[in-house]
C-alpha positions as CSV (number, residue, x, y, z in Angstrom):
1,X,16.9,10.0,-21.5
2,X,15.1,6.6,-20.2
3,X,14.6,6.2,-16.7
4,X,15.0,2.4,-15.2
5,X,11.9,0.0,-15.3
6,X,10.3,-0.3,-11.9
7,X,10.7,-3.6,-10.3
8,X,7.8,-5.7,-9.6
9,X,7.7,-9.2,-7.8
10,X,4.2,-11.1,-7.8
11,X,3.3,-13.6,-5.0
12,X,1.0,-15.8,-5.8
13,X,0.3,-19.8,-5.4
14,X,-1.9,-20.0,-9.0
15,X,0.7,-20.5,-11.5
16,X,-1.4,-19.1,-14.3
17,X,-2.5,-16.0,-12.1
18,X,1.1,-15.2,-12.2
19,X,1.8,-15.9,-15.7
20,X,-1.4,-13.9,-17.2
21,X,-0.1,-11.1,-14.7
22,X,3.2,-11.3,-15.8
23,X,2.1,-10.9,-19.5
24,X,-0.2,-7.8,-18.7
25,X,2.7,-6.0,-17.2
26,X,5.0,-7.0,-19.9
27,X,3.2,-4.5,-22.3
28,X,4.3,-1.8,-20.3
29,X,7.9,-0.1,-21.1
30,X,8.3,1.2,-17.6
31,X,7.5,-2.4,-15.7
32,X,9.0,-5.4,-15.3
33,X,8.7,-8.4,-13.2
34,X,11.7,-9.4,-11.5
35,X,10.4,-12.1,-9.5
36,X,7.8,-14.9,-9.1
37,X,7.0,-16.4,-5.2
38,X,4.7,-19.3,-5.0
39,X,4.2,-19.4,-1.3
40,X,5.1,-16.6,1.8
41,X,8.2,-18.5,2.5
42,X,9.6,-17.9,-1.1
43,X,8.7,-14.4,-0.5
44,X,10.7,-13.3,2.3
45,X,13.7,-14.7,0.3
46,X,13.1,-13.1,-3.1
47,X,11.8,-9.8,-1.3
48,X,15.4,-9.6,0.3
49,X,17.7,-10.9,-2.6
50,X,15.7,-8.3,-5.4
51,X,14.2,-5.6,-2.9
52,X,11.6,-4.9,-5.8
53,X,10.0,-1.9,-5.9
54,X,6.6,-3.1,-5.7
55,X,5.3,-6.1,-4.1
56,X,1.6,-7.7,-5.3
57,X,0.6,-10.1,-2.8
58,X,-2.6,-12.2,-2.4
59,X,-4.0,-13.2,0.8
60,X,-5.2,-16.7,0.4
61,X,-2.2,-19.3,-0.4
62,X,-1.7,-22.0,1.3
63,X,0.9,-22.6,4.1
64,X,1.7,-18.7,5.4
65,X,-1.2,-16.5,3.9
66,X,-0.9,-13.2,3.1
67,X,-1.2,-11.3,6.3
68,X,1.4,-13.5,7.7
69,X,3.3,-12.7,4.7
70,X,2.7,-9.5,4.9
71,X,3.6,-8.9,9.0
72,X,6.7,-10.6,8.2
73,X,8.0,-8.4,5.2
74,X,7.2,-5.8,7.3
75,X,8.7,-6.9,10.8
76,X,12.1,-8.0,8.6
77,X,12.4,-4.2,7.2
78,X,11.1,-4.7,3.6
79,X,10.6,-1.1,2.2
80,X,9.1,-1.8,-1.0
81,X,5.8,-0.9,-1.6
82,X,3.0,-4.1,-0.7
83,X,-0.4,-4.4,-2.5
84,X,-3.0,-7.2,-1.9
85,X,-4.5,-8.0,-5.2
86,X,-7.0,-10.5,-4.0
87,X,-10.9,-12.0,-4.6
88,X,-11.4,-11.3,-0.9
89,X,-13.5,-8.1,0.2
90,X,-14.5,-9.5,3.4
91,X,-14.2,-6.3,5.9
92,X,-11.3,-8.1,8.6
93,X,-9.1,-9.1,5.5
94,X,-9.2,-5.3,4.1
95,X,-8.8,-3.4,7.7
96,X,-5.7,-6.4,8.2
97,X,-4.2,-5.6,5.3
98,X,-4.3,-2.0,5.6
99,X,-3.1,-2.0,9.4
100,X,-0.1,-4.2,8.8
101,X,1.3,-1.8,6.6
102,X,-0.1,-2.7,2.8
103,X,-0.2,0.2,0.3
104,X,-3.1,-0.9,-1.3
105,X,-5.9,-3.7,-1.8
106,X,-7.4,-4.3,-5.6
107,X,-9.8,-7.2,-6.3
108,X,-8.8,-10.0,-9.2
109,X,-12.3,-9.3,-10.9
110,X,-11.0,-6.0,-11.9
111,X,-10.6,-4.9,-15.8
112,X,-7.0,-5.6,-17.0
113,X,-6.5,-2.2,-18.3
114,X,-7.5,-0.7,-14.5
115,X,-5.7,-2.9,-12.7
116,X,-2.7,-2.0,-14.9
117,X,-3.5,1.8,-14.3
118,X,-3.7,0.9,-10.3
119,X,-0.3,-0.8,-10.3
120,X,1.2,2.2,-12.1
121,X,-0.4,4.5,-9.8
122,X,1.4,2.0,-6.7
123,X,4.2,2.5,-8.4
124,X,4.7,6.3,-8.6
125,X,4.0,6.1,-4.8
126,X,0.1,6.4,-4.7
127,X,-2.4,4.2,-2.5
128,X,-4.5,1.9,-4.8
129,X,-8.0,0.6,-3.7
130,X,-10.6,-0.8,-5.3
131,X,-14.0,1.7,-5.2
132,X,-15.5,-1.1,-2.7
133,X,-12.4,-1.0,-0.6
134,X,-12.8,2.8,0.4
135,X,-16.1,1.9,1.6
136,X,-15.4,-0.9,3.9
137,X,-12.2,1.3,5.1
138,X,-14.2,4.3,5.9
139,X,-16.7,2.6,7.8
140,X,-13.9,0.6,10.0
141,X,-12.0,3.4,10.6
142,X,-14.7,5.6,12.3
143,X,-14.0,6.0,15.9
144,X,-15.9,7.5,18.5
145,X,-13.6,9.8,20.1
146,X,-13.7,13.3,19.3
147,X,-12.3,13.9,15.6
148,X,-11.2,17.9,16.6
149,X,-9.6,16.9,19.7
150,X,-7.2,14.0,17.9
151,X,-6.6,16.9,14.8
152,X,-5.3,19.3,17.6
153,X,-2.7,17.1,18.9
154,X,-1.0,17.8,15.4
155,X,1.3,20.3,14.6
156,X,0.4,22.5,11.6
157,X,3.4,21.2,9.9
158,X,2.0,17.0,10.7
159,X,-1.3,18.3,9.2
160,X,-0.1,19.5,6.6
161,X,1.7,16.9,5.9
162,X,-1.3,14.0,6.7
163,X,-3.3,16.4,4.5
164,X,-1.2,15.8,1.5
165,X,-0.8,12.1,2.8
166,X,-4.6,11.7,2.1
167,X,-4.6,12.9,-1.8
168,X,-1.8,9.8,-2.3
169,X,1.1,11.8,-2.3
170,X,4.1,9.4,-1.3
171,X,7.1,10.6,1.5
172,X,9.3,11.9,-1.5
173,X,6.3,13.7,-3.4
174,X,5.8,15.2,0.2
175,X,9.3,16.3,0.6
176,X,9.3,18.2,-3.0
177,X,6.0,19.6,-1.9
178,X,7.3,21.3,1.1
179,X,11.2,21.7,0.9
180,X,11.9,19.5,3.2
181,X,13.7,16.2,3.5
182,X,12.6,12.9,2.4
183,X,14.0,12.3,6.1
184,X,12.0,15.1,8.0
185,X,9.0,13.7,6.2
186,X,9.5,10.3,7.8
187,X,9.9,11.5,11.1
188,X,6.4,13.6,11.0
189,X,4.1,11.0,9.7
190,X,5.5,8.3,12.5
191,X,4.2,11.3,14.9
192,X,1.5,12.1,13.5
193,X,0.6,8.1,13.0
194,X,1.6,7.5,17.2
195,X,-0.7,10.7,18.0
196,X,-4.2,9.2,15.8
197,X,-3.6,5.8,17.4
198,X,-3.4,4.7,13.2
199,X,-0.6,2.0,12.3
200,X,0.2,2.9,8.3
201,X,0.0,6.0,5.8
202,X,-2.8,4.4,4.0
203,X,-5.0,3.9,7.1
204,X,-4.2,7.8,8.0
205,X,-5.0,8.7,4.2
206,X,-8.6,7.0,4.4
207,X,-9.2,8.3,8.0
208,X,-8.5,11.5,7.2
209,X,-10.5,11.4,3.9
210,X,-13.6,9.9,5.9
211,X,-13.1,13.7,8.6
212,X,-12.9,15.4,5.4
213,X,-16.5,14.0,4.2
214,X,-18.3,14.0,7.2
């Protein structure tokens, strides 16, 4: 039995990015690129007419940049999975990224064969960053205010649930986990989300990660 190849569409404005991209995934059986944008604009068209399953964006193109493109996949209802897959490490482009709903953030000066394994991992539902990433994520998201006092506004079932959040398991992985429905699932993490002041599942996975190591 062979299951479908995930879809992937890659925005990027460097033509040979995209095409030595394109190539890499190519060698894998369970991936295929579906679509190519060149700018944010051509984006929002393709991510509507193909609803890949995966979405590799980079931050700095000209015209509408990747944030922009990012807010706007997001505000028009684009479910797919985002990643940022860009030279930038600069600390307001990761916490951006992460806060507007990406799924991950991987530098370009990662080795092929790990970026590969990251995009794999993105697909199956995981959050991807890059070693550095975690870093600059951990320190952002420290906040003051008392950590016990925002973990008790959870119900045991929403910290449960953010627990399993933070080791990169995905809605439907979730669901499985705790015989419930991919539905039910939903409907906790936008609680628990609202209740921790945090805006995505990836910013509530490193957050809680950080609580865990302090």
């Amino acid at each position: 039995m062979t299951t479908e190849a995930a879809s992937i569409m890659l925005v990027d404005d460097h033509p040979l990015l995209r095409k030595g991209l394109k190539q890499l995934i190519a060698l894998e059986d369970d991936m295929r690129v579906v679509a190519e944008a060149s700018s944010g604009a051509d984006a929002l068209k393709l991510a509507e007419e193909y609803d890949p399953d995966l979405i590799v964006l980079d931050l700095n193109m000209q015209g509408m940049d990747g944030i922009q493109t990012l807010k706007r996949l997001r505000d028009k209802g684009v479910s797919s999975r985002i990643i940022i897959l860009t030279v930038s490490d600069a600390d307001d482009d990761v916490v951006a990224a992460i806060t507007n709903g990406a799924d991950g953030y991987l530098l370009k000066d990662m080795e092929p064969e790990l970026l590969l394994e990251q995009i794999h991992r993105a697909v199956t539902g995981k959050m991807v960053l890059s070693e550095a990433i975690t870093e600059i994520l951990a320190t952002a998201l420290r906040q003051p205010k008392s950590v016990n006092s925002q973990l008790s506004s959870l119900t045991n079932r929403e910290y449960e649930i953010l627990s399993l959040i933070a080791q990169g398991m995905s809605n439907k992985m979730i669901a499985r986990e705790l015989n419930i429905s991919d539905g039910t699932v939903k409907v906790h993490v936008k609680h628990l989300l609202k209740k921790l002041g945090l805006r995505s599942r990836v910013e509530a996975a490193v957050w809680m990660v950080n609580q865990q190591d302090q």
